[in-house]
C-alpha positions, -999 to 999 in steps of 0.1 A, spaced: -383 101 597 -382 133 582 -353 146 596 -334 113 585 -348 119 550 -330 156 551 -300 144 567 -297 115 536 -305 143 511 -282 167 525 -253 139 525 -261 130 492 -261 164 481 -225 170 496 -212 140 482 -225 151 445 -206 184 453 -173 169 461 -169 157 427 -175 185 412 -155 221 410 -155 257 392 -144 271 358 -138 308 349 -137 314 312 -119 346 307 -128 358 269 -97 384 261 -105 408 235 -83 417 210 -69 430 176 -41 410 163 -17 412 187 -27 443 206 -55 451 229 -89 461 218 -98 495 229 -131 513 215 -132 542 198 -94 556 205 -72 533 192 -63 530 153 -59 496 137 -54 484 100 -69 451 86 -52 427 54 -62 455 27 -43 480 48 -79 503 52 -74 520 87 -102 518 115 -115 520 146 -136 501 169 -169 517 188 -184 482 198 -176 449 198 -195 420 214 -210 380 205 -231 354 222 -210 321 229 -229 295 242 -236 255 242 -201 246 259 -186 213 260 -156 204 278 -136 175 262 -114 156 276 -82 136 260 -98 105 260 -130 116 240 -151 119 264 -170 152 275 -190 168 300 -218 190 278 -225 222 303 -265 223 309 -280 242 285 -302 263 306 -265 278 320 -247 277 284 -255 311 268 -234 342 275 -233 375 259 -198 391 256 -195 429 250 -163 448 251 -173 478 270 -191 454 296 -158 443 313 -183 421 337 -192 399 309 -159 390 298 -162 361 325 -185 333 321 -182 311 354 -195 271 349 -208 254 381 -212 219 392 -180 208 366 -174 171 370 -134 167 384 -108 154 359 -86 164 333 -98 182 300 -77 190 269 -106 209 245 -129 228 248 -164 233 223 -186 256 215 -213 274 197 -210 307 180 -241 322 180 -274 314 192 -290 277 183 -316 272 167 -339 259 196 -337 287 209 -341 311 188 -374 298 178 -386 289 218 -409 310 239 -400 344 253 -404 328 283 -374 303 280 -354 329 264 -344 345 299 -312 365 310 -287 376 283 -314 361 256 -345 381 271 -351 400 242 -369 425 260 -337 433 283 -303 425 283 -303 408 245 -331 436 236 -298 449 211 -284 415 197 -321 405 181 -341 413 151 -375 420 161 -380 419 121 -366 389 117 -372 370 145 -337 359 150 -308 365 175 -278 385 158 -247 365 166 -218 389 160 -218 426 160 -190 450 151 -192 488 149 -172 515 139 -150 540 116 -130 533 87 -113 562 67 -117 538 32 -154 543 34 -161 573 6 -183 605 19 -215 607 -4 -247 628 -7 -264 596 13 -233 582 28 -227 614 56 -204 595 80 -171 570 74 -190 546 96 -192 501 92 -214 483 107 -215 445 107 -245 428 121 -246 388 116 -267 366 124 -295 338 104 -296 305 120 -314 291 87 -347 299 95 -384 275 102 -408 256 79 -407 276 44 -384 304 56 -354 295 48 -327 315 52 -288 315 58 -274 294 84 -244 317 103 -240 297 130 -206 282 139 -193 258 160 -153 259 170 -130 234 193 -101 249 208 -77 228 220 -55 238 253 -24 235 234 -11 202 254 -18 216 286 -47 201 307 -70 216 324 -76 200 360 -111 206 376 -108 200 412 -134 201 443 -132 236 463 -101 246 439 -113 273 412 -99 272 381 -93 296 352 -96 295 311 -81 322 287 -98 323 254 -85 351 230 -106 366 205 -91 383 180 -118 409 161 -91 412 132 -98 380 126 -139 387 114 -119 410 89 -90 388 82 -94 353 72 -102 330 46 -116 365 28 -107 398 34 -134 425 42 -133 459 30 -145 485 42 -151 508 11 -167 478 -7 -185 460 23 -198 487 45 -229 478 61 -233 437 64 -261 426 80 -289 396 69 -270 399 29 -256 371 12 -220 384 22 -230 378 62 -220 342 53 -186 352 43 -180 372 77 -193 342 91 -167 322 80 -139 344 92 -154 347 126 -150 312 128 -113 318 137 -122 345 159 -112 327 188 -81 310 199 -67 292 231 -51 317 255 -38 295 284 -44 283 317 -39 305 345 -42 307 383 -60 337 386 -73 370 364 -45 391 372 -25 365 350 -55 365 319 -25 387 297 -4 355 287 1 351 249 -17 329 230 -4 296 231 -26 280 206 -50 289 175 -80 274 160 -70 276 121 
C-alpha cells in the first residue's frame, strides 16, 4: 500500500510538472542608451551635470505575470524578492519555477520591498532580505526599513567646501509608510511592463527568457530633474519621494529572447 501511495504521489507530482515551465528574467542595466559601467565611464543627465556611477543596484520583487486576457499567475511570494546589483553580474537573473504554460503579454511588479515584509520577523526575512547577510547593505538598522533604490557616485556639479571634501552623490531611497503612529513616506512603486505585442509562451521542459532594461538615467531624468549640486545626498528627506517617482520609469520592456547571449536587443517597449 505504501508503495502504491508513492507511486500515485509521484504520478501526480509529474503531471503538476508537465504544466508547468521556466522563466529567466534578465534585468539589463543601463544609462540611456549606453551600457552601465561603474566608476569608468562618464555620463550627463537632463541639466547636462556630468557623472559617474560607483554602484548601482534595487530589490524587485512581488511578480505577476499577466496574460492578454486579464488573467495572471502571482509568483509565490516566498520566491518573489530579488536583489539586483550592478557589479554582481549573478544577480542580474532572477529564474521563476513551477510557471503555469500559456501565453502572457505583461508583466507586474513591485519596486521595493512590501510592507509585510519589512515589518515580519528576521526569521522570514531570509536570503537577499536577511538583513544580517546578503541585504545587511540595503536596510536601515535605524529605521527599521529596507532601502529600495541605491545609487552612488561622482558628479563634477557638486561644489568642494570646508565640509563637503569629495564631488561625491549618494541616493539612498527607501520608506514603505511606516506602522501604528510612525508614519512616514510611502516609496514604494508598483510598474506593468507590457511585452510590446509580443507574447511570451511558457512551455513544459522549454526554458524561456525575459529582457527587462533599466535605465538608471531615468532615477535622474523624469517627471523632475535631479541635480546634483542642489540634491546631493537623498536619503529618508522629503525629496526621496520625488526620486521615487522617477524610478518609477526606471524599467522598460527589453524583448523576448532565446537565450542570454541575445539579452543586448533594443528596447522594444517603455513604461511612460
Amino acid at each position: 500500500m505504501k508503495n502504491l501511495f508513492l507511486l500515485l504521489f509521484n504520478m501526480v507530482c509529474f503531471a503538476a510538472l508537465a504544466q508547468t515551465g521556466a522563466l529567466t528574467i534578465h534585468f539589463d542595466n543601463v544609462v540611456g542608451n549606453e551600457d552601465l559601467v561603474l566608476h569608468k565611464k562618464t555620463y550627463k543627465n537632463a541639466l547636462e551635470e556630468e557623472f559617474t556611477i560607483s554602484l548601482f543596484q534595487y530589490y524587485v520583487s512581488n511578480l505577476c505575470l499577466i496574460k492578454a486576457d486579464g488573467s495572471e499567475y502571482v509568483v509565490p511570494q516566498e520566491d518573489s524578492y530579488f536583489l539586483i546589483r550592478e557589479h554582481d553580474a549573478q544577480t542580474h537573473t532572477a529564474t521563476l519555477n513551477n510557471v503555469p504554460k500559456g501565453k502572457y503579454s505583461a508583466i507586474r511588479f513591485t519596486i521595493g520591498v512590501d510592507s509585510v515584509r519589512n515589518t515580519a520577523d528576521v526569521s522570514a526575512r531570509t536570503g537577499c532580505l536577511d538583513v544580517g547577510g546578503e541585504g545587511k547593505d540595503m536596510y536601515w538598522a535605524w529605521n527599521s526599513g529596507y532601502i529600495f533604490v541605491k545609487m552612488e557616485g561622482n558628479s563634477s556639479a557638486i561644489a568642494l567646501s570646508e565640509t563637503r571634501k569629495q564631488q561625491k552623490f549618494l541616493y539612498h531611497i527607501g520608506l514603505f509608510g511606516g506602522i501604528g503612529e510612525k508614519k512616514t513616506l510611502n516609496n514604494i512603486k508598483l510598474t506593468t511592463l507590457a511585452f510590446g505585442g509580443k507574447e511570451l509562451k511558457i512551455k513544459a521542459n522549454q526554458p524561456q527568457y525575459l529582457v527587462i532594461k533599466t535605465d538608471a538615467l531615468r532615477l535622474l531624468n523624469g517627471p523632475a530633474n535631479i541635480s546634483f549640486a542642489k540634491n546631493p545626498s537623498v536619503m529618508a528627506g522629503p525629496y526621496s519621494a520625488t526620486i521615487a517617482d522617477n524610478y518609477l520609469h526606471m524599467f522598460s520592456f527589453g524583448g523576448i529572447v532565446k537565450s542570454l547571449n541575445t539579452a543586448s536587443e533594443p528596447t522594444m517597449a517603455r513604461n511612460d
